[in-house]
Phi, psi and omega in degrees: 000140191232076124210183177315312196240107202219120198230106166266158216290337197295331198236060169266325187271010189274319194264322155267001142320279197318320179270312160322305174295324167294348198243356168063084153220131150323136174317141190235145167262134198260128172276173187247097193278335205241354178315341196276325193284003177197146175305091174338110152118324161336132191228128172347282217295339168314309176240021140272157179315186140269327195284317189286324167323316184294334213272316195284303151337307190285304151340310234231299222323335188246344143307338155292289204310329157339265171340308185086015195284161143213177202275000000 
C-alpha cells in the first residue's frame, strides 16, 4: 500500500480532522449521505444477510485481514 494516510472507517471524521490539520485545509465536516439506509443506533449484524454477509466476507478478505477487521 502507498500512501500516506490510512483513516479508518469506524474514526473517519476523526482522521480527516487529522489530515486536514496536516495539510493546512479548513476542518471539512462529512456528510451522513447514507444514514437514511440503517435505522439510527442499528448495527450491521441488523441488516445484513447471512448471504450478503458471505458476499461482503468474500469481497473484502484481503482488506479484513490488511486491517485487521473482523465480524
Amino acid at each position: 500500500m502507498m500512501v500516506d494516510v490510512v483513516v479508518r472507517h469506524e474514526h473517519l471524521q476523526a482522521g480527516l480532522d487529522d489530515v486536514c490539520r496536516r495539510v493546512a485545509l479548513p476542518t471539512l465536516d462529512l456528510p451522513r449521505a447514507k444514514a437514511h439506509f440503517r435505522p439510527p443506533g442499528a448495527a450491521y449484524h441488523d441488516v445484513l444477510t447471512a448471504q450478503a454477509r458471505r458476499a461482503v466476507d468474500e469481497a473484502y478478505a484481503a482488506e479484513f485481514e490488511h486491517h485487521g477487521y473482523t465480524w
